[in-house]
C-alpha positions in Angstrom: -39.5 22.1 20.5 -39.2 19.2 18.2 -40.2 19.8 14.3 -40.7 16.2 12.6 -42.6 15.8 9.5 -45.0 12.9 10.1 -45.8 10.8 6.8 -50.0 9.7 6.6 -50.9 6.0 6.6 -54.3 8.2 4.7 -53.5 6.0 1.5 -53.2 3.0 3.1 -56.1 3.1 5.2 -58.3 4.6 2.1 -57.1 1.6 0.3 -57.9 -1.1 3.0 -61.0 0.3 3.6 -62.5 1.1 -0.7 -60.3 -2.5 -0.6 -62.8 -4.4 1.6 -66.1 -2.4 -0.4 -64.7 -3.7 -3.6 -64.4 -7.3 -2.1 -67.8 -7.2 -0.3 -69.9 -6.1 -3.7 -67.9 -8.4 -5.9 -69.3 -11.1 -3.5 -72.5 -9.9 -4.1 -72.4 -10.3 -7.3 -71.2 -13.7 -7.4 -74.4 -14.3 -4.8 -77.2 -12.4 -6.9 -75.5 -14.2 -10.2 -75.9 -17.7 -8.7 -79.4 -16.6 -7.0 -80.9 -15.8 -10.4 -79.4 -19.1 -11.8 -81.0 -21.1 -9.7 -84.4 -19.4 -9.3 -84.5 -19.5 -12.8 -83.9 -22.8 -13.5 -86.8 -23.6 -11.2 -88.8 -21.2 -13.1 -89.3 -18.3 -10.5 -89.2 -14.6 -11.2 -85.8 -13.4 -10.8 -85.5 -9.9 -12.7 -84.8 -7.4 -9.6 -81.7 -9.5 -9.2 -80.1 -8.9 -12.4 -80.3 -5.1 -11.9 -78.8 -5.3 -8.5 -75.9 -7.8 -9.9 -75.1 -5.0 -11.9 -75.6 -2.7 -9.3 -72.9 -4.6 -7.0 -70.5 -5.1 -10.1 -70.5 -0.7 -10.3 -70.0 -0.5 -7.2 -67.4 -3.3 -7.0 -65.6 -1.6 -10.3 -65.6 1.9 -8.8 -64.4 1.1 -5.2 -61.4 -0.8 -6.5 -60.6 2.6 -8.8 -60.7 4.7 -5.9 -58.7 2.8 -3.9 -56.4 2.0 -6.2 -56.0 6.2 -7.0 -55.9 7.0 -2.8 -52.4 4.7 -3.1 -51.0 6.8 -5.5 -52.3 10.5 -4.0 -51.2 9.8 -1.4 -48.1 7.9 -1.8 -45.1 10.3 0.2 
């Protein structure tokens, strides 16, 4: 019977994975930020997409915290 201690790849897939969140809402703010500038420089209503900019930019912020801590929990 063999006994080997087998290390997780946990933090680095917890990482990859709050990694790729963090990317995807910073995009959408960078998307909702240029939508508002343009709809209201034609004069359209644009409000809804200032609170889900800062929605996205939370979410953004928070993902990249997590995955930043599951490196270091779990780091062997």
């Amino acid at each position: 019977m063999a006994s080997t201690d087998a290390e997780t790849d946990m933090g680095l897939g917890l990482g990859l994975v709050f990694g790729l969140v963090a990317v995807g809402a910073a995009l959408l703010t960078t998307v909702n930020g240029y939508t508002y500038a343009t709809r209201t420089a034609q004069g359209l209503e644009a409000t809804g997409l200032q609170v889900s900019s800062g929605v996205a930019f939370g979410v953004a912020m928070l993902a990249a915290g997590i995955a930043i801590v599951a490196v270091h929990v779990f780091d062997g």
